[in-house]
C-alpha positions in Angstrom: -31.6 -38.5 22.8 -29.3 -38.9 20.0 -29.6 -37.2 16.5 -31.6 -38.4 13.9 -31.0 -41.6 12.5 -30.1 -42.2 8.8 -32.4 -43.9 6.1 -31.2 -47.6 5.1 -33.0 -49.4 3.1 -33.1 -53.6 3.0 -36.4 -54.1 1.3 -38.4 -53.9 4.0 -41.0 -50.9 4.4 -41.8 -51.9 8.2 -41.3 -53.5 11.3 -42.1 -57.3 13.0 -45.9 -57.1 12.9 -45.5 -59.9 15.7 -43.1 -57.6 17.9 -45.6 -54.5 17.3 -48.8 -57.0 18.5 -46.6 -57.6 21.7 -46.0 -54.2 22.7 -49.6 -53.6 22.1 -50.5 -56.5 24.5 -47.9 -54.9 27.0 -49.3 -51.7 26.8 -52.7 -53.5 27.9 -51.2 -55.3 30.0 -50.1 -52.4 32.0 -53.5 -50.5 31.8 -56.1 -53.4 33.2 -53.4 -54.7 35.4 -52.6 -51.3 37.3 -56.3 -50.5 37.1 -57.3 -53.2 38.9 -54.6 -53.3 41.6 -53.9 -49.3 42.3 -53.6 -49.1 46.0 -54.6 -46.3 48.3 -51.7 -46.0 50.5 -52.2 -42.4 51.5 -48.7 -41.7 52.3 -47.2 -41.4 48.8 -50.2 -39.9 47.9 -49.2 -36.9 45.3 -51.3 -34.3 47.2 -49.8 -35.2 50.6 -46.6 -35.3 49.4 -46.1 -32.1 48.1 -48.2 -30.9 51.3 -46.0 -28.9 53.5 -42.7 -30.0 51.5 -40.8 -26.6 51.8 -40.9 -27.5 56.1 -40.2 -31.4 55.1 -36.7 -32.5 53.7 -38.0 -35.9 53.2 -40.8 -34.6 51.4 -38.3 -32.6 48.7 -36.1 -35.3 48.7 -39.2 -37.5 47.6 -39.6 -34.6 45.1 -36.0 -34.9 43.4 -36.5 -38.5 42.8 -40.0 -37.9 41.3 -38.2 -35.1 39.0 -36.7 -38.0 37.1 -39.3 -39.6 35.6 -41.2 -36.3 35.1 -40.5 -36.6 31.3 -42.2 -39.8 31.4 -45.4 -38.1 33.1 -44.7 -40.7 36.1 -43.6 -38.1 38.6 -43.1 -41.3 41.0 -40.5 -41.6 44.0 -39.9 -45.3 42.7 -39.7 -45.2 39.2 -37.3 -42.3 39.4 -35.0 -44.1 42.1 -35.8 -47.2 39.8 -33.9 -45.1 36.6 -31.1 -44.0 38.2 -30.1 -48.0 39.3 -31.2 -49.1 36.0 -28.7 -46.8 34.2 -26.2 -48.4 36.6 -26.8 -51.7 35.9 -27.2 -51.2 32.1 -23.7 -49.1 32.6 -21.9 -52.1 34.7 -23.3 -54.7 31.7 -21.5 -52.7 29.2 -18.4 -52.2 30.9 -18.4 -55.8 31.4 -19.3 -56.2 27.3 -22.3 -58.3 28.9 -25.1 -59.8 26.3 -27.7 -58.7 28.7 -26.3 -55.0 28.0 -28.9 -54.0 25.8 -28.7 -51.0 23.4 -25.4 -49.0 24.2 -26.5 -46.6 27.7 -25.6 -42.8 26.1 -25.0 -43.9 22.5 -22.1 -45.6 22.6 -19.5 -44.2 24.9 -19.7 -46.4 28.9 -17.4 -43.4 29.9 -20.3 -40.8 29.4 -23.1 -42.7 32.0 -21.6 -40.9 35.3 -21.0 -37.7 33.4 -24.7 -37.7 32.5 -25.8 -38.7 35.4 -23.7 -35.7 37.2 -25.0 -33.2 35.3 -28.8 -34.1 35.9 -28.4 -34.6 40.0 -26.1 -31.6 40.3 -28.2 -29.0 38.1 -31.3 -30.8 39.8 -29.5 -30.1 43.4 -29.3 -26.7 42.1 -32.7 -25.6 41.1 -34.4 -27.0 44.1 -31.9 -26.5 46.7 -29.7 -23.5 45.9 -31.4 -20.9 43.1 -34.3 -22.8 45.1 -37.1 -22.6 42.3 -38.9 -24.9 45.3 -40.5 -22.4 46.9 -42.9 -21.9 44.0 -45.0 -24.1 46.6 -45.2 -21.4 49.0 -48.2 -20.7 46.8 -51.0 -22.5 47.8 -52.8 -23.1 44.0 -49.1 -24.2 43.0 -49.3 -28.1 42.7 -46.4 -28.9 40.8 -43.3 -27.4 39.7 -41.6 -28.0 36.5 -37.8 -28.2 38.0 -37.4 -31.6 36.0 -36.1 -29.9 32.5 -32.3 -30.0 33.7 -32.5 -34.1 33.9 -33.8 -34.3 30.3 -32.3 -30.7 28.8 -29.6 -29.0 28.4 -26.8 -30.6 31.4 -26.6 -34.0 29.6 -26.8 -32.8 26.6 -24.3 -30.9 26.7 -22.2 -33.6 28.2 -22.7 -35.7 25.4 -21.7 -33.1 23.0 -18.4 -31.7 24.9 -17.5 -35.5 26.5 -16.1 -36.0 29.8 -14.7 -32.2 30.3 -15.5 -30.6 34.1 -15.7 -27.0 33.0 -18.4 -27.8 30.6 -20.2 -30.1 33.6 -20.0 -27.2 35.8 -21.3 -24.6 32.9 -24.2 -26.8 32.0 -25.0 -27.7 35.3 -25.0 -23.9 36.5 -26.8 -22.8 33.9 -29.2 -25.1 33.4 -30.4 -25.2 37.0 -30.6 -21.4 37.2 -32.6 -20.9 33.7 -34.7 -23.8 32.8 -37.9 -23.9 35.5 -37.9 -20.0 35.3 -38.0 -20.2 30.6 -40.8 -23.3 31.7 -43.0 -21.0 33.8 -42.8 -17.9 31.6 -43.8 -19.6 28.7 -46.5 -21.4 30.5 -48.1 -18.5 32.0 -48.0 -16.2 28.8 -48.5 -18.7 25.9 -49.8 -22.0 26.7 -52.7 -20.8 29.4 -53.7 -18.3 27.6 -54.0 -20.7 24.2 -55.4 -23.7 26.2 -52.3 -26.0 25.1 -52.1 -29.1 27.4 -49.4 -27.8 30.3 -46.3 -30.1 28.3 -45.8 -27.8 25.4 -44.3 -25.3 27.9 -42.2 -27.9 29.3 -40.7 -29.0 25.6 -40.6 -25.4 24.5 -38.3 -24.6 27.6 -36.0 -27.1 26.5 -35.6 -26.0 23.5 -34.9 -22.6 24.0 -33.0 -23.3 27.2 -31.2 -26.3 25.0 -29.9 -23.4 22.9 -28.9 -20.5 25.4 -26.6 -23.4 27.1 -25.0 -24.8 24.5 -24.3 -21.3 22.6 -23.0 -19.9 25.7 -20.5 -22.7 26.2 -19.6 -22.7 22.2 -18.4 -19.2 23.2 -16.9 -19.5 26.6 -12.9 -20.5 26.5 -13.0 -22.1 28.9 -15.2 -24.6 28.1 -13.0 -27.6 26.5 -14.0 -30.5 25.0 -12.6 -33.8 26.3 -12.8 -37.0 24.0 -15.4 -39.7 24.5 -14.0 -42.9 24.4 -16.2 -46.1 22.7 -15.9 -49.1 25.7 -15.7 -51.8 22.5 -14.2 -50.9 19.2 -16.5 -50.9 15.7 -20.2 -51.3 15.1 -23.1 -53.5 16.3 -25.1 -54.6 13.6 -28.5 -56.4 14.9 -31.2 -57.6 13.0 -33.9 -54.6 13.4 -36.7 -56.4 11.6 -36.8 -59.5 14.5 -39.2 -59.4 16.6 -36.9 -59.6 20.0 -35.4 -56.6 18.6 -38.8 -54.4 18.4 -39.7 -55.2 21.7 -36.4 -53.9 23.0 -36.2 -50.9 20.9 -40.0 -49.9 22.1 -38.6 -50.5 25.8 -35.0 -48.2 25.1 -38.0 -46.0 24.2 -38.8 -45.1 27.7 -35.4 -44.0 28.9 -34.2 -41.7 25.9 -35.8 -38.6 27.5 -32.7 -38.5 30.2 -30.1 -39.6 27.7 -29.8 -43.1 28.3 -31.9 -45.4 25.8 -31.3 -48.5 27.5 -33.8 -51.3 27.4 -32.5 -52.4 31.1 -33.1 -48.7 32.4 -36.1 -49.3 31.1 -37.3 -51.9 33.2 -36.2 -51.0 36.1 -38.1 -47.7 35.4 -40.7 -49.8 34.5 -40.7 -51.8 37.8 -40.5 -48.9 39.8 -43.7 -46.9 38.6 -45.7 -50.6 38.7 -44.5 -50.7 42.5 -45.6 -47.7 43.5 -49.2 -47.4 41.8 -49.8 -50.7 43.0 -49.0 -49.6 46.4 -50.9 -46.0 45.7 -52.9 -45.6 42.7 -52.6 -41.6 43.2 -48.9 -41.5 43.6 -48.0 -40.9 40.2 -49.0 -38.7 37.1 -49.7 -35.6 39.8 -52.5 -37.5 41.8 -54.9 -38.3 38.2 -54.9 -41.8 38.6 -53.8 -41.8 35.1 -51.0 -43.8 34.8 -52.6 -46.9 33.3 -53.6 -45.1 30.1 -50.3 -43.1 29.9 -48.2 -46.4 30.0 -51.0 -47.7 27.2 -50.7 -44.4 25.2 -46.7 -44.7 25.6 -46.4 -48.2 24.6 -48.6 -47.7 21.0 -46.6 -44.3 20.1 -43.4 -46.2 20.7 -44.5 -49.2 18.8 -46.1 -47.1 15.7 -43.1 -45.4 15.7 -40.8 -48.2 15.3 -42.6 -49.8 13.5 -43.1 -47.8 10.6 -39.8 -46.3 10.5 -37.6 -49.1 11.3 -35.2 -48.8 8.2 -34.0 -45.7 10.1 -32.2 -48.1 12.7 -30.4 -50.4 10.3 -26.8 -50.7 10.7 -26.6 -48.8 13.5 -29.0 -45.8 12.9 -31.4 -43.9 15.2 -34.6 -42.2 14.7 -36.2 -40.3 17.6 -39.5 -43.1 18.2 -39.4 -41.7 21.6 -41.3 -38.6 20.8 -44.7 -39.8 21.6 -43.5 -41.5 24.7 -42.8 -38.5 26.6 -45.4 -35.9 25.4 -48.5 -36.6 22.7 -49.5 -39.6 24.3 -49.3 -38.6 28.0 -49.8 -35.0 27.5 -52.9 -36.1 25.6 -54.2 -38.7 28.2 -54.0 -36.0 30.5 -55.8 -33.2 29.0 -58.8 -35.5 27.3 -59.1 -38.3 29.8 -57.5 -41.1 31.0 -59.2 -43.4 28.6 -58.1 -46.3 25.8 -59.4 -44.2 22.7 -57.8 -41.2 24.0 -54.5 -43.6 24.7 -54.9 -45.1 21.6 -55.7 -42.3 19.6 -52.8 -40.0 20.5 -50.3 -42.5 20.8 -50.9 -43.6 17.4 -51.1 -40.4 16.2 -47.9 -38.9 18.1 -46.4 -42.3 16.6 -46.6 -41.4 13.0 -45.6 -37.8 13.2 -43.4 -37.5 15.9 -40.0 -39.3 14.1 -40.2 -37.1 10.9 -41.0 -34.2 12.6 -38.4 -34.5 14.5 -36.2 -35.2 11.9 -37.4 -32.3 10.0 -35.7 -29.8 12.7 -32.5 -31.7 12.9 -32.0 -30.7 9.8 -32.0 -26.9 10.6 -30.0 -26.8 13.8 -26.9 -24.5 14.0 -23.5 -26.1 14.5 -23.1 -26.9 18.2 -26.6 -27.7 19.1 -27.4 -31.1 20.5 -30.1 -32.8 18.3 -32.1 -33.2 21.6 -33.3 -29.6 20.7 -34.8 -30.5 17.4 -36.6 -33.8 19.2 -38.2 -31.5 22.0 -39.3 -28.7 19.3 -41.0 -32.1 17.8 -42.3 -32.7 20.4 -44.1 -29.4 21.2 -45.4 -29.3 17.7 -46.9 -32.8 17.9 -48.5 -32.5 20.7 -50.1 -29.1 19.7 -51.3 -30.3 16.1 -52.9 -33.7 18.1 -54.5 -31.6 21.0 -55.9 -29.2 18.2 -57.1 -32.4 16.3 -58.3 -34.3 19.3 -60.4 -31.2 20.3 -62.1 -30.7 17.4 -63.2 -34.3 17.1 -66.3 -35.0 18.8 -65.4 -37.9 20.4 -63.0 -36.5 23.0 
């Protein structure tokens, strides 16, 4: 999750209309395809799997792959797994300056992949197995746990903003995997319950406040030292961001911003992995709903709105945060209204249109030493709030 992207202007107001009408089709794609082939295998069913899991290491092993794709509203044992190799082999392409590389894996730098990557498995390890913030189980009405924040908070972002530097990796780590599921269920339970917000807007909110405490404390701390990132090739990749090839790739990059790595090939092997696992069980992912076809449509038309109206933002180089949508209004949405195509279509297009400005908006206001991730996630909560509030008062939904 990079910062905000600056405005360039070619005379173009907007993207390829033939790129946006294929992400479209791909977001249906996904929704009558996995509709009609969900499987029923009872095993990785979500309510089984988190049945018992504090007596089953298997079981919270299945749980720390499922915490990667959490941001994505996936939750699933093989799109997570299918992430983590994706950012490899998007991270191997660019070492090798492959064409098949796609969009550069953390923004630039190959040195900064396993850095990232550290920081989200170690402050993960933390929280589940050490602080231990699994045992929120022990409750029987508990069905899930939000211990996914350190992959997509305040660990790699911090790496990206201090570079390859151990005592900031260890800081990050620490304190994001002691603070951020605790901030998650505090909020929850004392503002967004009470309000009737759909359940994400404590999640984002968490990262943003959390996003702040870490990165503040290790401004302060001495011992936190910045290390230089390194750029694996030397000057700029221009690319033609009105061609339709491009769209479809930036709309893909889409799915793996939330953990730092906005990588088309990440993408598809996340991609892959939650198609594989709802057509082996249908109630695997999204928490046992079912949901996941509408979530991918809902995903696919914020991405695409999104890039398509503010693709000027990516010439020469820039970045805009399209992603916002993709991880919260549309999903979040989905989930609280129904898993159906006007309440996909609806909030994604929605989340789409405000959800890069917005963004934007708070970038703009962020102290010195803050990632931009913070103001994308504060985006994010706002968003989905003002399209929750609007779907609710329609009568439709």
């Amino acid at each position: 999750m990079n910062e905000t992207g600056k405005t360039h202007s070619r005379g173009r107001s907007a993207g390829s209309a033939a790129g946006f009408a294929v992400c479209i089709g791909i977001g249906f794609v996904f929704y009558f395809g996995l509709t009609a082939l969900s499987g029923s295998n009872q095993t990785l069913d979500y309510n089984h799997l988190i049945d018992g899991i504090l007596n089953s290491f298997p079981k919270q092993t299945a749980w720390f792959f499922m915490n990667f794709t959490e941001a994505q509203f996936y939750a699933s044992v093989f799109a997570g797994i299918g992430l983590i190799l994706g950012g490899f082999a998007a991270w191997i392409l660019a070492l090798k300056n492959s064409k098949y590389a796609g969009f550069d894996i953390c923004y630039g730098s190959s040195t900064m992949f396993p850095w990232v990557l550290a920081s989200q498995v170690l402050s993960l390890a933390l929280a589940l197995f050490v602080f231990r913030y699994i045992e929120g189980f022990a409750d029987p009405q508990v069905t899930w746990l939000n211990t996914f924040i350190t992959v997509v908070g305040a660990p790699p972002a911090v790496m990206l903003l201090y570079g390859p530097s151990v005592s900031a990796l260890l800081t990050a780590s620490v304190l994001g995997g002691l603070i951020c599921a605790p901030t998650a269920v505090w909020i929850g339970n004392s503002i967004v319950t009470p309000l009737n917000l759909p359940g994400v807007v404590a999640n984002v909110s968490a990262m943003a406040v959390t996003g702040i405490i870490v990165c503040m404390v290790c401004k302060v701390l001495p011992f936190v030292k910045k290390a230089e990132i390194k750029p694996h090739r030397s000057g700029s990749v221009n690319e033609d961001v009105y061609s339709t090839f491009w769209f479809i790739r930036r709309v893909l990059a889409d799915f793996s911003e939330a953990p730092f790595y906005g990588n088309e090939v990440a993408s598809i092997f996340l991609l892959a992995g939650v198609t594989i696992s709802t057509i082996i069980c249908g109630t695997h992912g999204a928490y046992g709903s079912g949901a996941v076809p509408a979530i991918l449509l809902s995903q696919f038309v914020g991405a695409a709105v999104g890039v398509f109206l503010y693709v000027d933002k990516f010439a020469d180089g820039g970045w805009y945060a399209t992603y916002v949508p993709v991880v919260s209004v549309g999903p979040a949405c989905v989930l609280f209204f129904g898993a159906t195509v006007p309440a996909a279509l609806f909030a994604g297009v929605l989340g789409g249109i405000m959800g890069g400005p917005v963004a934007q908006y708070f970038s703009e206001k962020l102290p010195e030493g803050v990632h931009g991730t913070v103001a994308n996630v504060t985006s994010m909560t706002v968003c989905t709030v003002i399209t929750a509030v609007v779907m609710g008062a329609l009568p439709w939904f």
